[in-house]
N, C-alpha and C positions, 0 to 999 in steps of 0.2 A: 504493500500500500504506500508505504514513505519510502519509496527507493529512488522515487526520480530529486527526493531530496538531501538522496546521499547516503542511506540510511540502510542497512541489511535487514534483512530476516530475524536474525540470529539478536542484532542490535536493537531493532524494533520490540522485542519481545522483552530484552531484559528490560527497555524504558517504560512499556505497558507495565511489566512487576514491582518496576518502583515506584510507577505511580500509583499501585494500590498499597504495596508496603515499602515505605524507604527505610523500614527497617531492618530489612532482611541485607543476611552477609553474602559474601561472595560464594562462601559455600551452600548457602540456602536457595541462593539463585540457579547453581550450578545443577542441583537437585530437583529445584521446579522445572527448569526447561530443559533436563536431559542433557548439557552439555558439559563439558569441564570447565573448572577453575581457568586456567587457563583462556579460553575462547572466552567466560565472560568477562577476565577483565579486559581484555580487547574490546569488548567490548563496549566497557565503560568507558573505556581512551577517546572510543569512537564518540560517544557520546560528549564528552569531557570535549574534545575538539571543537564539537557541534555546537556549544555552549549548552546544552540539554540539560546537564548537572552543574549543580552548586553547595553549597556546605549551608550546611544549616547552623542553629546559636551553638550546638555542641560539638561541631569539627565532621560532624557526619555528611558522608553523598545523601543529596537529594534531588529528586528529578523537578526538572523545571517546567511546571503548568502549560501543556498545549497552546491555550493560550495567547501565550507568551514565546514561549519557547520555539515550536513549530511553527506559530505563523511569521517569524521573526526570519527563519530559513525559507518560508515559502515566499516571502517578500523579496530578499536574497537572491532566490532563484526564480523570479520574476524579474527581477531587474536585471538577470544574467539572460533571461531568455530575451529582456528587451533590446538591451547591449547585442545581443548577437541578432536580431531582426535588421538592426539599425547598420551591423556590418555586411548584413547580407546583402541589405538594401542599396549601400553603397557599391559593393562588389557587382553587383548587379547594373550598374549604372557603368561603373568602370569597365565593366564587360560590353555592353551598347556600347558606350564612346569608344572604344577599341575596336569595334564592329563596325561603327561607321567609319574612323579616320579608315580603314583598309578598304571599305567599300568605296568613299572618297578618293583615296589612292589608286582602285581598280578603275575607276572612271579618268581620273586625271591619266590614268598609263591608254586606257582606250582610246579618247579624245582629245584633242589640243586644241585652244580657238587661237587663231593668227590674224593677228590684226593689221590691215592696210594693205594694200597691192603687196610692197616690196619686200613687207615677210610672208606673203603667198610666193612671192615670185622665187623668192630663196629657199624656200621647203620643197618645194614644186623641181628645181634645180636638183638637190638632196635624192629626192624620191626619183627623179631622172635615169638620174646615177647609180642607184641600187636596184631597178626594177631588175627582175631574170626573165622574163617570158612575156609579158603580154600589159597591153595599156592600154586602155579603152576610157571612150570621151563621147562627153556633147556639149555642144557650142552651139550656143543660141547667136545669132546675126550681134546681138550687141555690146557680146563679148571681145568679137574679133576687133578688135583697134589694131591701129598699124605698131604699137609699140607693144602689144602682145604678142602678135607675130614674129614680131623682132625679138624676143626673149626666147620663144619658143623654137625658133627655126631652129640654132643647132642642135638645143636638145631632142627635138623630133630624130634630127639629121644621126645624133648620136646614139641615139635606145631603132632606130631602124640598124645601124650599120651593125651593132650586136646582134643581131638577130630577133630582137624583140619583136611582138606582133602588134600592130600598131592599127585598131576599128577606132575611127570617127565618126560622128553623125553632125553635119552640119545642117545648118538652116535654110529651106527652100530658096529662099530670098538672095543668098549667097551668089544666084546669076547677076546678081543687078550689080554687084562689086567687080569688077574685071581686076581687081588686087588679089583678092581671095578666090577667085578663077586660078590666077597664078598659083597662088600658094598651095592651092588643094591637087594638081596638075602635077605640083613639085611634090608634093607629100605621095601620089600614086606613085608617079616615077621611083620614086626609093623605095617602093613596097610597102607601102600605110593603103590600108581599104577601107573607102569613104562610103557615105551614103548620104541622103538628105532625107530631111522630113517637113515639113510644113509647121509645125508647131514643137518650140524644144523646153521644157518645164526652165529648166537651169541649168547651168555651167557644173558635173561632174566630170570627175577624174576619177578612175581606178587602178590603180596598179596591185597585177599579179594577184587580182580577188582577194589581197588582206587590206589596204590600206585605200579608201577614199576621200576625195578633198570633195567638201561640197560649200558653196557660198554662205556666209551669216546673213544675206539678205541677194535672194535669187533677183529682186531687180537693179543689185548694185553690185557686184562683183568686184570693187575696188574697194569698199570696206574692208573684207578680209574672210576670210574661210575658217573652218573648222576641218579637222583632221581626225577622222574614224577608223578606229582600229575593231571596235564593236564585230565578231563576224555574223551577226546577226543584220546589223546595220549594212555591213559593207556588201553582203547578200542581197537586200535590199535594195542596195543602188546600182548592183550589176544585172538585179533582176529590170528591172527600170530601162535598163541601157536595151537588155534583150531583149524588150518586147516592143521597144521604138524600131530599135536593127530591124525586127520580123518583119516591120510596115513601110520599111523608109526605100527611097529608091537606089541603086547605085550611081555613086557619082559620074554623070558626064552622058546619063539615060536622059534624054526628055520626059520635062513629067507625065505621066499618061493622064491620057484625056479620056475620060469612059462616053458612053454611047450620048448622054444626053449634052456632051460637049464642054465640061466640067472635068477641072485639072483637081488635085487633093486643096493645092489654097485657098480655088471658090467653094469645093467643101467643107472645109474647115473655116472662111467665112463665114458662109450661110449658118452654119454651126453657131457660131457667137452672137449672130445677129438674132436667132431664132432664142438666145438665152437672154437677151437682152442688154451684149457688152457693148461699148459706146466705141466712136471710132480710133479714140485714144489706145481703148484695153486692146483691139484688135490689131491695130498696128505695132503695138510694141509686141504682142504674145506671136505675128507673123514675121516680124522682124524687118517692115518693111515701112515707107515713110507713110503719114497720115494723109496725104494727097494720093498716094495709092489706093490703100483705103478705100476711100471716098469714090475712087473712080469704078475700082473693084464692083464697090454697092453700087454704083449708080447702074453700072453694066446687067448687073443681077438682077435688080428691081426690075429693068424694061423689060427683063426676059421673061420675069416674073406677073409682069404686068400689076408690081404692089407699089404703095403709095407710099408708105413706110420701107424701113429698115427689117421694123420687127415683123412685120408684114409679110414681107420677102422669106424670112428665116421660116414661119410657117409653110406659107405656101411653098416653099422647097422639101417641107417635111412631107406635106400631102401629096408634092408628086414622087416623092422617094427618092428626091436626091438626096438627103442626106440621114 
């Protein structure tokens, strides 16, 4: 019953007999509870330790009132048991913040954010230089600046002359630049295999399916990028890249025009127009100027014979262009 206060069997029993007689000797006790002399005055020590016994006015042991006595050790060992709640509860905490700094740490080792062109432009370099097999890309029209090109060209030139496999997807739009005509011409030449799409989400980079650069802000790419090592994430964005590859054309095909005379762009037009994007959203997500645009819809509407924009994106639904 009193053991978790410290207390045996053996010792519980001799303090029950003196608390009905604290007269009785050591060998009176040893006789009531079957044990020897010996084991009970161990016992008494035990007690005596516990402060359970005290001397009375004639020098004699005597046991000390429950009371008193026992709830003074169950106080004790309450307060031992709160002490040790209050360390658990700490340890416990010390365990979470050690759990997170490593979780913290496992995200910092995943991801990097790099701030400004010229620490993209310098990672970008890095990962160049260490790619082994394969680099895959998409480049939306308003990426291409002439001084990205200019950064990029020997590095292309140097992960091709390795051997590396080098898939780009550039932006339908990329005819109306005779610069990037050039550049994408130079880029087949040395074994890079291009293709176009009509519509490119953002500027990704993959190398060798661990590591992707993707933009902190897809319509400003001179802010700076983030760097995923995630392979969840960088699956992800090679998935992305695959499924544009599947639909885009090869570089240097005319875009195909299907039956009703309609290339992918006035598809993908009519598309935005039918969702209700303005001619701003559509010229920069086509990568082409806002006076295209405009001429694009004007083209489509007559065809359409609609009065509207949003108009036109409808009645292209109803006749199953898009």
């Amino acid at each position: 019953m009193l053991a978790w206060l410290g207390i045996g069997n053996l010792t519980e029993s001799v303090y029950r007999a003196m608390l009905a007689d604290h007269t009785a000797s050591v060998q009176q006790l040893a006789q009531r509870l079957g044990a020897t002399e010996k084991q009970i005055r161990h016992a008494l020590d035990q007690l005596a330790d516990l402060s359970l016994l005290t001397n009375d006015e004639s020098g004699s042991l005597k046991a000390v009132g429950p009371s008193v006595g026992l709830t003074a050790l169950l106080a004790q060992a309450e307060q031992e048991v709160l002490e040790r709640q209050q360390q658990i509860s700490a340890t416990r905490e010390a365990i979470a913040a050690i759990a997170l700094e490593q979780e913290r740490q496992a995200q910092r080792e995943l991801s990097t954010r790099l701030e400004g062109i010229d620490a993209v432009r310098a990672r970008i370099e890095q990962l160049s230089r260490n790619v082994h097999s394969e680099c895959v890309s998409l480049n939306p029209r308003s990426t291409q600046t002439p001084d990205a090109k200019s950064a990029s060209t020997p590095l292309n030139q140097a992960m091709l002359a390795r051997g590396v496999a080098m898939r780009a997807i550039y932006q339908e739009s990329y005819r109306n630049d005779p610069a990037l005509v050039t550049h994408a011409r130079w880029l087949t030449g040395l074994g890079a295999t291009l293709r176009t799409a009509s519509t490119i989400p953002m500027l990704a980079i993959v190398y060798d399916r661990e590591v992707a650069l993707l933009p902190l802000d897809p319509h400003n790419s001179r802010l700076g990028a983030v760097e995923v090592r995630s392979p969840g994430m960088v699956a992800a964005v090679y998935a992305l890249f695959e499924q544009i590859w599947a639909g885009a054309m090869p570089f240097g095909e005319p875009a195909p025009v299907d039956a009703d005379g309609l290339n992918p762009q006035d598809k993908q037009l009519l598309s935005m127009l039918a969702e209700g994007h303005t001619d701003e959203m559509a010229a920069r997500k086509l990568g082409v100027s806002l006076r295209t645009v405009r001429r694009m819809a004007a083209d489509l509407m007559e065809r359409l014979d609609a009065r509207s924009r949003f108009q036109a994106g409808l009645a292209a639904g109803r006749r199953g262009w898009v």
